[in-house]
MDTraj code that builds the backbone (N, CA, C; nanometers):
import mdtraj as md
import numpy as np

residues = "UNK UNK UNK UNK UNK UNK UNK UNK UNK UNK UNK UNK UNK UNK UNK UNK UNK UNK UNK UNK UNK UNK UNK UNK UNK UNK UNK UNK UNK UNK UNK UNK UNK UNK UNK UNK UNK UNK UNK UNK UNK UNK UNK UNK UNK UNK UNK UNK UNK UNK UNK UNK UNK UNK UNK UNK UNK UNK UNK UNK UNK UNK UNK UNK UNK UNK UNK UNK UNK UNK UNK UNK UNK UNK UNK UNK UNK UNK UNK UNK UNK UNK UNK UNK".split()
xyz = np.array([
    [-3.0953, 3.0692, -2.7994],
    [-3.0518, 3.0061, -2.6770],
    [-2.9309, 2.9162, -2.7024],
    [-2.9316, 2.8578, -2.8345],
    [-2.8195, 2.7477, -2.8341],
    [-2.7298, 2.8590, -2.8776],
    [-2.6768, 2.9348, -2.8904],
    [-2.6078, 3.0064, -2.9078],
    [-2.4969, 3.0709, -2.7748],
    [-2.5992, 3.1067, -2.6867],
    [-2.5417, 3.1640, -2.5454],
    [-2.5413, 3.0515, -2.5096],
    [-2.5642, 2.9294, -2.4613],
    [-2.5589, 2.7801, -2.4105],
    [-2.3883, 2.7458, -2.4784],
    [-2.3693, 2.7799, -2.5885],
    [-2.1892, 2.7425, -2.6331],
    [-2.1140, 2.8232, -2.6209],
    [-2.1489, 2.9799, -2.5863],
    [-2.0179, 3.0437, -2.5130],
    [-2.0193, 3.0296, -2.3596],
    [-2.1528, 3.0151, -2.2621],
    [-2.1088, 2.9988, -2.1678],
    [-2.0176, 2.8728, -2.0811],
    [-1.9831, 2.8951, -1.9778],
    [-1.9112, 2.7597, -1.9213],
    [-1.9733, 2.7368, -1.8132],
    [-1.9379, 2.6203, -1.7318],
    [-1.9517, 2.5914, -1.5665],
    [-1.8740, 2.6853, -1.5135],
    [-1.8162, 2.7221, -1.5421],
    [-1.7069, 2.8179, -1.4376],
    [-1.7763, 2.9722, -1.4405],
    [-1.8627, 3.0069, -1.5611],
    [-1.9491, 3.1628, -1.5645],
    [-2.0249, 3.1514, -1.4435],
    [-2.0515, 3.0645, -1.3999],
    [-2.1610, 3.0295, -1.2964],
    [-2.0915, 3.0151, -1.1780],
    [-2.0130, 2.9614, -1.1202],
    [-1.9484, 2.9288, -1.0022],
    [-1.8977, 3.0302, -0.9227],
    [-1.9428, 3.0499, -0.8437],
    [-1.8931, 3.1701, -0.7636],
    [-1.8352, 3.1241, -0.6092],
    [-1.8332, 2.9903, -0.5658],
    [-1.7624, 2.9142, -0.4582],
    [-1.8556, 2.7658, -0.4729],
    [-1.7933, 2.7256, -0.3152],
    [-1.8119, 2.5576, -0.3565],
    [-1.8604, 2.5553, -0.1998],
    [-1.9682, 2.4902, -0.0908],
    [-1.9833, 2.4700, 0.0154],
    [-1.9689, 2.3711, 0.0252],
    [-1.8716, 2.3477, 0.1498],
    [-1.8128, 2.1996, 0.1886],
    [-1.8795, 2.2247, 0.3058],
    [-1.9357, 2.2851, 0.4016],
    [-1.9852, 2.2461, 0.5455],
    [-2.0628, 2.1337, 0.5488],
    [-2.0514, 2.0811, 0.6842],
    [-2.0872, 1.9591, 0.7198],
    [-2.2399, 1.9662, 0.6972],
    [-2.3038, 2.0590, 0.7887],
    [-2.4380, 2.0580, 0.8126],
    [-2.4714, 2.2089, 0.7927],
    [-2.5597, 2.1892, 0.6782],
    [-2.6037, 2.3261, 0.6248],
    [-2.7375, 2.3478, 0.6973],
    [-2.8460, 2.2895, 0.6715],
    [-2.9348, 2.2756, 0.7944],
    [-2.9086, 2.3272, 0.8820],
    [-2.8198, 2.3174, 0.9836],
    [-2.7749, 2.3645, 1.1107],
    [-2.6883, 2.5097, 1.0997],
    [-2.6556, 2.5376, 0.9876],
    [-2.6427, 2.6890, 0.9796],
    [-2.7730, 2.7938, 0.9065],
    [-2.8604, 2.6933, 0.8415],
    [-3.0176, 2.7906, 0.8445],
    [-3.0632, 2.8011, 0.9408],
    [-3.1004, 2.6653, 1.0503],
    [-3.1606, 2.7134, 1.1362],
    [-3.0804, 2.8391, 1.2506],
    [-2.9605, 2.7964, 1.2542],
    [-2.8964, 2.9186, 1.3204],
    [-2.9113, 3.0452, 1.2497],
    [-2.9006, 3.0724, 1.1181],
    [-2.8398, 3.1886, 1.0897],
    [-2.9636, 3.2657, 0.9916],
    [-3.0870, 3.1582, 0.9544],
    [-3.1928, 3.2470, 0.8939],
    [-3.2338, 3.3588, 0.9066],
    [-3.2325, 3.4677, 0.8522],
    [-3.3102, 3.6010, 0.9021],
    [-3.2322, 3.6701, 1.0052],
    [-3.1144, 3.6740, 0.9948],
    [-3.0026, 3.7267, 1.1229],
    [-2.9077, 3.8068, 1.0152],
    [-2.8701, 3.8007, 0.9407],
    [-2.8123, 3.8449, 0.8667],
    [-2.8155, 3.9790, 0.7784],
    [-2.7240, 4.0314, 0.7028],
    [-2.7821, 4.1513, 0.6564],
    [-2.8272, 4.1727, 0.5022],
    [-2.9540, 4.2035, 0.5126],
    [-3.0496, 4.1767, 0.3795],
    [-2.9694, 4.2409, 0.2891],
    [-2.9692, 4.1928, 0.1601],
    [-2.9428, 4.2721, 0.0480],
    [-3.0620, 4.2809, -0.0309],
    [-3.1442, 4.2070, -0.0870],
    [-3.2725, 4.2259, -0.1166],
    [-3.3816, 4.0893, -0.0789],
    [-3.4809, 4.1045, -0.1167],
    [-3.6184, 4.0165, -0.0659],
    [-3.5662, 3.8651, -0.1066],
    [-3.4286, 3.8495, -0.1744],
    [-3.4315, 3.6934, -0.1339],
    [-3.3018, 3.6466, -0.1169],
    [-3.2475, 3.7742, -0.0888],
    [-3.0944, 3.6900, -0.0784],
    [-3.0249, 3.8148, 0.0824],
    [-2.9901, 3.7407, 0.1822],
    [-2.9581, 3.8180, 0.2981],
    [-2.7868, 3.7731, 0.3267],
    [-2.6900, 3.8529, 0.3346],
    [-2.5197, 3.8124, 0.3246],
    [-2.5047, 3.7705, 0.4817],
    [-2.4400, 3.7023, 0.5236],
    [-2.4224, 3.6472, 0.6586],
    [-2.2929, 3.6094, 0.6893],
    [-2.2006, 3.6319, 0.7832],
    [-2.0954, 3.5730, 0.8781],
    [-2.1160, 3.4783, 0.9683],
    [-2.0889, 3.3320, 0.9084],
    [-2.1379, 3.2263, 0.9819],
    [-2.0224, 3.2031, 1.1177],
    [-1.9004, 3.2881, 1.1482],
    [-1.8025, 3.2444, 1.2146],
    [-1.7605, 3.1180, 1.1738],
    [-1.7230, 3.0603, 1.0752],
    [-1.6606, 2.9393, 1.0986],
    [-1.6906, 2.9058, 0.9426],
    [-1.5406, 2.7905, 0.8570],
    [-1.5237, 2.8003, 0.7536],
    [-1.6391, 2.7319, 0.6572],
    [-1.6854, 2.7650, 0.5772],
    [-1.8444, 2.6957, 0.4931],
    [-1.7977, 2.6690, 0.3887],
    [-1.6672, 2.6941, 0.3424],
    [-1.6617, 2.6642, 0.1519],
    [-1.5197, 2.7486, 0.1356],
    [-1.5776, 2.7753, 0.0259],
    [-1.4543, 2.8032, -0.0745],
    [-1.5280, 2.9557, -0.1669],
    [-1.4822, 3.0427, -0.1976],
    [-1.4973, 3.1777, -0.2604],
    [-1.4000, 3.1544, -0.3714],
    [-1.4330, 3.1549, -0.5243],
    [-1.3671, 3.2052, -0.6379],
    [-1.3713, 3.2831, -0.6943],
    [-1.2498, 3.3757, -0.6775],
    [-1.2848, 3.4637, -0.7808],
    [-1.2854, 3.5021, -0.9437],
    [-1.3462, 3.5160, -1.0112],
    [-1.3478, 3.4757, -1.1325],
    [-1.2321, 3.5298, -1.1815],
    [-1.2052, 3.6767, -1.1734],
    [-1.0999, 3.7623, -1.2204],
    [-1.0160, 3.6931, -1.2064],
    [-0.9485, 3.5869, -1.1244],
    [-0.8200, 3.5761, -1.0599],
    [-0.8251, 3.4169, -1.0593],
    [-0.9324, 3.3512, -1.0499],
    [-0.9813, 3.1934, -1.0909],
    [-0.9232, 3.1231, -0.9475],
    [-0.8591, 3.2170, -0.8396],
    [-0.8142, 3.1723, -0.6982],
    [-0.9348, 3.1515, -0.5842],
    [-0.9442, 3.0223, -0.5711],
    [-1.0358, 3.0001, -0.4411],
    [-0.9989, 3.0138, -0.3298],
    [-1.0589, 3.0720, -0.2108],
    [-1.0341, 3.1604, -0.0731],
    [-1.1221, 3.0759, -0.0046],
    [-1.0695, 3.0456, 0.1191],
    [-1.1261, 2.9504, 0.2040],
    [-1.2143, 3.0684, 0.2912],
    [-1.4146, 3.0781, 0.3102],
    [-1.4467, 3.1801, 0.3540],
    [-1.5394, 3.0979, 0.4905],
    [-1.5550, 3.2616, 0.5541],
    [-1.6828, 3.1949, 0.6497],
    [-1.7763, 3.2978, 0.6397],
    [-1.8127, 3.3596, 0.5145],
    [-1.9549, 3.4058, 0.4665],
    [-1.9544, 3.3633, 0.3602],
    [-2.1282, 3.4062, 0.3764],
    [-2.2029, 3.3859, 0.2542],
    [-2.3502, 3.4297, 0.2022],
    [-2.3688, 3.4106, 0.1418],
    [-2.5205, 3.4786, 0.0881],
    [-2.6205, 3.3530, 0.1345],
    [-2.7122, 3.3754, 0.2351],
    [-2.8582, 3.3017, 0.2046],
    [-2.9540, 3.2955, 0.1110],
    [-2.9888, 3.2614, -0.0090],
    [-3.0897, 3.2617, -0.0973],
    [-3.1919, 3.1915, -0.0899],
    [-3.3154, 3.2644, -0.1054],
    [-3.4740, 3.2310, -0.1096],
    [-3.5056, 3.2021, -0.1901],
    [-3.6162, 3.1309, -0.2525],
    [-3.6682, 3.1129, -0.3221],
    [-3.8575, 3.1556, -0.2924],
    [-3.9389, 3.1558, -0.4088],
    [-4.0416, 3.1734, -0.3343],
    [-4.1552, 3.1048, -0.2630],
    [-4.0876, 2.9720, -0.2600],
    [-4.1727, 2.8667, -0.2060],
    [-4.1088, 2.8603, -0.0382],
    [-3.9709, 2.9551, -0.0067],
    [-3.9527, 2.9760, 0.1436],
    [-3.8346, 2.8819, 0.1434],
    [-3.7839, 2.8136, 0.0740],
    [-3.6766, 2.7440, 0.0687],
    [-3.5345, 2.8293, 0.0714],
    [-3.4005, 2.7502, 0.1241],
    [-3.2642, 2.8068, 0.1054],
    [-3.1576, 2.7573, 0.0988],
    [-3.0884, 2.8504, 0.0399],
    [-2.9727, 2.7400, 0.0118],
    [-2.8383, 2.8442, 0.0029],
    [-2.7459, 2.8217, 0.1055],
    [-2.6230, 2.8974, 0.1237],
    [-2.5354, 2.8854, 0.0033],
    [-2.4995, 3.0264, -0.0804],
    [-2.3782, 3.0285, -0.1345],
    [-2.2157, 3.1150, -0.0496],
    [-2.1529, 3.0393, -0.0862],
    [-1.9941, 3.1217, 0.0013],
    [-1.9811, 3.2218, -0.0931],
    [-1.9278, 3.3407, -0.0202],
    [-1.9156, 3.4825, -0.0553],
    [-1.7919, 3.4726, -0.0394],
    [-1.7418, 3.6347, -0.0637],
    [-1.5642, 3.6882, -0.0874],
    [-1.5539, 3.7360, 0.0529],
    [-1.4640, 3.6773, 0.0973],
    [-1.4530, 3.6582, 0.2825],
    [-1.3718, 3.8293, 0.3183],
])
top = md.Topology()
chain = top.add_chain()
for i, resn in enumerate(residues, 1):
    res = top.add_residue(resn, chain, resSeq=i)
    for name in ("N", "CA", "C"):
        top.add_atom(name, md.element.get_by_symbol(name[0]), res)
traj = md.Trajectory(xyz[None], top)
């Protein structure tokens, strides 16, 4: 483990940044409306800007208004911004 822990970075991980005001208020709008990709993560078009999309290849952040909903299995969620 300490091995893969010193080649990876913060940036292997980052795939955008959510700046929306009220995330809350885009679950309750947008839970379960969206189009599933599998049992815990559903991709969604919130109309309106939520974050930032990086792409790793290119390390350029894109101002988006989708994103992935992710579950967990206790029913919890938490929006990541997708490639708009």
């Amino acid at each position: 483990m300490r091995r893969l822990i010193k080649y990876l970075t913060f940036a292997d991980y980052v795939v955008g940044v959510f700046t929306h005001k009220d995330p809350q208020g885009l679950l309750d709008k947008f839970a379960g409306k969206g189009e599933r990709i599998n049992d815990n993560r559903e991709r969604v078009d919130f109309g309106e800007n939520i974050g930032w999309f990086i792409d790793k290849a290119t390390s350029i952040a894109y101002k988006t208004t989708k994103g992935t909903i992710r579950y967990n299995k206790k029913g919890e969620a938490h929006i990541v911004p997708a490639r708009p």
